[in-house]
N, C-alpha and C positions, 0 to 999 in steps of 0.2 A: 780578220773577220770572225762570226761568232756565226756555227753555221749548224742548225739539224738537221739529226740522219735518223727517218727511221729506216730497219732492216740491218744494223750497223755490223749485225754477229754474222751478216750473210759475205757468199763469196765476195762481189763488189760492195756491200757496204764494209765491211771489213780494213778491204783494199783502198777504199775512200778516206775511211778513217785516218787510217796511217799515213796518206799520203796528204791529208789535210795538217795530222798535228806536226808532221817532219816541216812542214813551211811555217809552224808558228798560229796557225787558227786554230782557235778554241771551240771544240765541239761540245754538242746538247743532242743524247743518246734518246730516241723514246723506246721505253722500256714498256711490256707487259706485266711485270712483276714489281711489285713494291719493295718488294725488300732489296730490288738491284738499282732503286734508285739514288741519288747522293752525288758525292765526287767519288772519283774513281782511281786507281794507283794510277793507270795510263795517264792523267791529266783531262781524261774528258770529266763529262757531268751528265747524269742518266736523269730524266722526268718519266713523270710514269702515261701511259695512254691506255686506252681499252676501245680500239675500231669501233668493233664490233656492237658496243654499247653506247657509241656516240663521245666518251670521255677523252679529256687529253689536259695535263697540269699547262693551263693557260697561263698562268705567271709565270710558268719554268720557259716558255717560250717570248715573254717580254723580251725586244733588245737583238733578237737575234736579225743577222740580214740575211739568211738564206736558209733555205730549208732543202733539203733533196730526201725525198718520200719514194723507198725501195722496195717497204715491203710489200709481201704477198704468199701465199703458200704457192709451193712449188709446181710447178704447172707439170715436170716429171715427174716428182717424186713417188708417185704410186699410179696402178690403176686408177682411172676413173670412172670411178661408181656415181651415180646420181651425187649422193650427197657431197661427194669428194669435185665434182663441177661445182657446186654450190657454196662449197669451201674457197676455191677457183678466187669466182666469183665476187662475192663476200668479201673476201679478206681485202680486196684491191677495191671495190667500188667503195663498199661503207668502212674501209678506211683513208680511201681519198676524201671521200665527204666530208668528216669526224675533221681532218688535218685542215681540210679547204675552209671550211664553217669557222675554225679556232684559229685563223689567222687573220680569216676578215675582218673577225672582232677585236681584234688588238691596236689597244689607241695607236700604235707605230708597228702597224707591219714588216713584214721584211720587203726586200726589192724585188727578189726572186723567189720562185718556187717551181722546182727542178721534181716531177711526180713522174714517175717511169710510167713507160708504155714500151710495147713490143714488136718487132714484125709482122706478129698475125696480124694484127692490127688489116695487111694486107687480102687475107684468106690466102688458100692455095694457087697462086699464079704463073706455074707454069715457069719456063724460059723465058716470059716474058721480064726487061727489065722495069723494076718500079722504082723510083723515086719519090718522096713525100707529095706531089702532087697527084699521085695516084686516089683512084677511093678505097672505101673500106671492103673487105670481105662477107661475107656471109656466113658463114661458118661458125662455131661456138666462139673459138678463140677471136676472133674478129668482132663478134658481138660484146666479147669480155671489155676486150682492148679502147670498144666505141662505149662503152660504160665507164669504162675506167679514163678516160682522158674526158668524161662530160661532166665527171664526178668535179672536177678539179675548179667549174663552172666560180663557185661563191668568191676564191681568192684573185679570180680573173676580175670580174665583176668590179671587186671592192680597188683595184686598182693594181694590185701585185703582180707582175711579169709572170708569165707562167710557160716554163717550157715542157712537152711531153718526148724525154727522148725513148725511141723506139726501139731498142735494143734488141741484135739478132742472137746467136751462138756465141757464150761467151768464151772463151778455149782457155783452160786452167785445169792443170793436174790435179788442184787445188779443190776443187768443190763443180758443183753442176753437171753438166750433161760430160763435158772433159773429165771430170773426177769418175764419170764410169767406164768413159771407153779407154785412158790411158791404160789402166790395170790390163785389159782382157789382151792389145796391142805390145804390152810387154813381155805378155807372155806365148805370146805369139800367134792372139785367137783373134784378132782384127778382120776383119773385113766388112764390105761395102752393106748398108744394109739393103734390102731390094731391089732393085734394079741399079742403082745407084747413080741414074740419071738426075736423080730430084738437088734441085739448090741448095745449099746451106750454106746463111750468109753471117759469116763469121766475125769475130773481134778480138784481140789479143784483151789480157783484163788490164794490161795498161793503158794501153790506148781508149779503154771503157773507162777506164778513172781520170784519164787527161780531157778525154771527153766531156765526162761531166762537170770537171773544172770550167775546162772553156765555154760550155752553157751558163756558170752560173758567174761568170765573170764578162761573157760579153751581151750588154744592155740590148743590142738591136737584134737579138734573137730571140724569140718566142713560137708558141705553138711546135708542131709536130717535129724535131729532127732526128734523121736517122742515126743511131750507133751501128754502120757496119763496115766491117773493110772496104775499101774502095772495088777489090777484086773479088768478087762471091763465085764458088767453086759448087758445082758438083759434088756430090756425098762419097762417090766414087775417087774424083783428084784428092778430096778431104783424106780416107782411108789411106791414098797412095803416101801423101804428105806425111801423114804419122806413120807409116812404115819407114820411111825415107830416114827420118827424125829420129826415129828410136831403133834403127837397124832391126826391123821383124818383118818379117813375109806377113802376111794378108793374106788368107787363102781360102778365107772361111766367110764365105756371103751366108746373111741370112734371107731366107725367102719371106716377102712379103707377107705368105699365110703363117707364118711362125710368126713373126711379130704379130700380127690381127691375132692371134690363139693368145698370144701370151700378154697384148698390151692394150687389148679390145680397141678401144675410139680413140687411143691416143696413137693409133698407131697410121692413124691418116697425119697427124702432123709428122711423124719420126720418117712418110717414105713419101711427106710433101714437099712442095718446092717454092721457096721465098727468095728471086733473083734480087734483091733489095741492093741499091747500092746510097751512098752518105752525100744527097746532092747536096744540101744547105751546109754541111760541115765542109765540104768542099770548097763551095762557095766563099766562104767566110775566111778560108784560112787556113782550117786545120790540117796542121802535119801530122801526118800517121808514122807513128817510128815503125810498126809493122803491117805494113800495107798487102802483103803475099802472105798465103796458107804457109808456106815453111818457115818463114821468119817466125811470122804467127806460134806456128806448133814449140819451134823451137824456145822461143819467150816462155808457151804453158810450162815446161819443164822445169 
């Protein structure tokens, strides 16, 4: 197949990449910058795009049958200041739109279109278990997620499959929310943050990459499906599991008002709770090679 990735340099697109060209399918990079557009040593091929402004090399997308649309600025990466929500925001709606808009118009679209969404998707829910039949949240992040999967509107429309997988905690030494807490756990500064009652519903990054395979190669899925382990733990089992994993004690909680001091509004999702579990992937099929937080942790490594 011939399949585009935006977001390609990110943890999971990355990890999509690789595991699309090791089976022989030819990728199409969208890139923000022109000059990294072309062929590439790896064997993919970069087109250039600009969200934000509406643009995307519509010829460099002739032919292709899939698209899987990743990016977005990182919803951790920093405090959120107003404009840095706005960034949030932005980078994920008016670049779903931009991508949604420029496939509808292609005398031969593709089959699929594979645009990520999130767990907030949910808001804060407690112990309660959610499933994709749930509704949306209320919350920033819920409102992000309910913009960001309507954005996707034009390529549904024009006829293209459109699935929005909802992706929780992805767990990777490698990059994201994993690439910060492994460091502090090796060294022995681990523990639960808050109370460490609150959910976090995790994902091995293979099992995120097989995922998204399996979205973009089975026909009778579309709309919202979960990316999360079958078994979603507590922040507190999470903590115990990487100590277990990388032989360190954990002994160092942080309290709730040290995160609010140090991570303002984002510190309502770091001590919230998304019981979220993968019913439609379930459903369908899908084998989880790491279904448990230890297998899990153990795979981030």
């Amino acid at each position: 197949m011939r399949i585009a990735v935006t977001g390609s340099t990110g943890l999971i697109g990355s990890a999509l990449v690789d595991s699309l060209l090791t089976d022989g399918h030819q990728v199409v990079r969208l890139v923000r910058h022109r000059s990294k557009t072309g062929a590439r040593p790896d064997g993919t091929t970069a087109i250039g795009w600009n969200p934000l402004l509406g643009q995307v090399d519509r010829a460099g997308l002739a032919g292709v049958d899939a698209v899987v649309h990743l990016a977005g600025a990182g919803v951790g990466d920093r405090r959120w200041s107003d404009a840095y929500k706005r960034d949030i925001r932005e980078s994920r709606v008016l670049g779903t739109e931009t991508l949604a808009a420029a496939l509808a118009g292609l005398d031969e679209p593709p089959k699929v279109f594979v645009s990520a969404s999130a767990v907030g998707y949910y808001g804060q829910t407690g112990d309660r278990v959610i499933d994709e039949s749930s509704p949306a949240g209320d919350d920033f992040l819920a409102e992000v997620c309910v913009e960001w999967e309507a954005a996707a509107g034009p390529a549904e429309r024009a006829g293209i499959r459109v699935v929005h997988p909802r992706t929780g905690l992805v767990l990777s030494a490698a990059g994201g929310a994993g690439g910060r807490l492994f460091p502090l756990f090796r060294l022995g500064l681990g523990g639960r943050l808050g109370d460490g009652r609150q959910y976090w519903s995790f994902i091995s990054l293979a099992d995120e990459v097989a995922a998204l395979r399996f979205l973009i190669d089975r026909e009778d899925l579309s709309g919202p499906v979960n990316l999360t382990a079958p078994e979603p733990v507590t922040n507190a089992e999470l903590t115990a599991a990487l100590g277990r994993v990388l032989h360190r004690p954990t002994p160092f909680p942080v309290p709730k008002a040290v995160l609010d001091a140090v991570l303002g509004e984002l510190a309502v999702e770091v001590v919230g709770s998304h019981r979220v579990v993968p019913g439609r992937l379930l459903d369908a099929g899908f084998r989880f090679e790491h279904p448990d937080v230890d297998s899990a942790a153990r795979a981030a490594l």
